[in-house]
N, C-alpha and C positions, 0 to 999 in steps of 0.2 A: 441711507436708510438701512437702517438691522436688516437681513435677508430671513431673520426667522418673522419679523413683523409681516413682512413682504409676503410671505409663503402664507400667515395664517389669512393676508385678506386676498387672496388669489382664493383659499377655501371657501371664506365668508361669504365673496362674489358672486359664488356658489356657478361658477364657470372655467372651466379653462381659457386662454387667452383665443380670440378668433382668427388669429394673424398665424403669423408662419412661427413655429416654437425657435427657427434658427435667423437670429436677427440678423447677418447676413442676406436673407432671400426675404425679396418684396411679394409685393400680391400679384395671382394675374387668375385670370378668366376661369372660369371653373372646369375643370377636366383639363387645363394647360399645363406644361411644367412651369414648377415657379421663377418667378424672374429674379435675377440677382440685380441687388443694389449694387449699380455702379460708382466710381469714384465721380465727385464732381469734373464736370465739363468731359466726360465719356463720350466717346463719339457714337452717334446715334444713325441708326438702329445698332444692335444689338452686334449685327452680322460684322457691319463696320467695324466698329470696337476689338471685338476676337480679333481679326482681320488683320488689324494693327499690332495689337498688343503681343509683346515677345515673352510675360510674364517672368519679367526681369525682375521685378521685385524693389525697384526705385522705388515708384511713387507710394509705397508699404513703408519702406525706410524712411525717407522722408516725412510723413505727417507728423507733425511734431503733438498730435494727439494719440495716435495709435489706433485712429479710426478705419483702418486700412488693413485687411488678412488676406492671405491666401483663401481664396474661394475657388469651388467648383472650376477642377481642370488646372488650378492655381491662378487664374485668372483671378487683379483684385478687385473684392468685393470689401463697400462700407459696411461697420459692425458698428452700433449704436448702441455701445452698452457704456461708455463713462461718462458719455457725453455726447455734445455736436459740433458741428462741421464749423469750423470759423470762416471759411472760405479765403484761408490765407494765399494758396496760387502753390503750396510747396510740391504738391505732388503735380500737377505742370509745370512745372519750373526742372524736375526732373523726370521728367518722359522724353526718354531719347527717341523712339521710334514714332513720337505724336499721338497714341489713340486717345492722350488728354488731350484737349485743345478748346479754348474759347469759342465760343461762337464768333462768327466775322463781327466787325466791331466794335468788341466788347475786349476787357482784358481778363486776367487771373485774380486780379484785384478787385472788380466788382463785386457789388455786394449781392453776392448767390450766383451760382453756376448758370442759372436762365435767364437773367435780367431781359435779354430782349423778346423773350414771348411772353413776360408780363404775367398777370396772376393766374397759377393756374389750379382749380381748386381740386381740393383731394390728393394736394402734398401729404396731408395729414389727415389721416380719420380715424374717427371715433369709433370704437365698437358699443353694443347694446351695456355690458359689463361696465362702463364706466361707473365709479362709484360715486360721481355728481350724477348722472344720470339716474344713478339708482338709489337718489335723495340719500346717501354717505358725504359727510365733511368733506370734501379731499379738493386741495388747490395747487398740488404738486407740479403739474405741468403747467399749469399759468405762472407758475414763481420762476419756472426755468426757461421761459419763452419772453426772448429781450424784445422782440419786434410785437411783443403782446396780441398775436394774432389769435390765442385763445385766452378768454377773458371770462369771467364768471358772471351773471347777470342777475340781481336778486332778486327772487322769487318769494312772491306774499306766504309768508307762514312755513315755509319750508328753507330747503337746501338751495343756496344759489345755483343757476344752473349753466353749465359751458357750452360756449358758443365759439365757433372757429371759423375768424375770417381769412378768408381764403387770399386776399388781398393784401393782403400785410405778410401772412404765410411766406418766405423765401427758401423752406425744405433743408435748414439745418439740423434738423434731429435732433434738439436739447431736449425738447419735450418727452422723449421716448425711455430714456432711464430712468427718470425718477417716478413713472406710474408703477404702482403698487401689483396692480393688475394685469399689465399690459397689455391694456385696451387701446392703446395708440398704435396706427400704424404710418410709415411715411412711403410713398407712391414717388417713383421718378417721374419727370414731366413725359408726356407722349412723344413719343417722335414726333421730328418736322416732317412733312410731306417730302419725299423725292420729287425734283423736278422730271418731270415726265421729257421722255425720249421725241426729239424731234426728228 
């Protein structure tokens, strides 16, 4: 999309975006610091992950999209600006020191980093500013969403309007570049629970 198009319906929205302006950094809790997107299959919690990670700067070389930068501390962080995640495995396929890693048995090949905790919704949310929502034409993230987890539903006498199933959702982030507005945002899954100390 022309970036001058882009700019004038972020105006028109009559909003700035309600997400974090640096697509590197996710949502979190209000008065927290923001959470960085991690690379698929990051070891979880957060502490974990650092913990590991030598911020060697493989799994950034490797993605053969460039979905991968130096983040915060140089720690990598996902940037969802040309596109999404195809869940190819390349950036664990080279992480020497492991803080990428499958979940136990799953592979790097599965389709999405979380396959075994199943749908979990608020991969992807909507802000107020959407311009389906706010009865505007706009089908841009349903064009670029293969698993069609957001789909448009037509509404009598008006704008169709989007709907996001959470369940189909597997948190590639295609959706996220081509909104005009960027009214999308994408949410890593929760932590798993620690096994509690016996």
């Amino acid at each position: 999309m022309d970036p001058q198009r882009r700019f004038f319906l972020r105006r028109v929205s009559g909003q700035a975006p309600a997400f974090s302006p640096d697509p590197a950094v996710g949502p979190s809790a209000p008065g927290a610091a923001p959470t960085p997107r991690r690379p698929p299959w990051a070891l979880s919690p957060e502490s974990d992950f650092t913990a590991a990670c030598t911020r060697c700067g493989a799994c950034q070389t490797a993605c053969p999209h460039g979905l991968l930068v130096a983040g915060d501390g140089g720690f990598p962080a996902l940037r969802f600006v040309h596109g999404g995640c195809d869940f190819c495995g390349a950036c664990v396929r080279h992480c020497g020191p492991g803080a990428l890693r499958p979940p136990p048995g799953t592979a790097a090949t599965d389709p999405g980093p979380w396959p075994a905790q199943g749908a979990l919704p608020g991969r992807v949310r909507l802000a107020a500013h959407c311009l389906a929502l706010r009865q505007v034409e706009c089908r841009l993230c349903g064009d670029a969403c293969d698993t069609r987890a957001l789909r448009f539903v037509p509404a009598p006498g008006g704008v169709s309007r989007v709907q996001l199933d959470p369940a189909r959702c597997h948190g590639c982030g295609a959706c996220l570049p081509p909104c005009p507005v960027g009214a999308l945002d994408w949410a890593p899954p929760p932590a798993p629970p620690r096994p509690a100390n016996v």
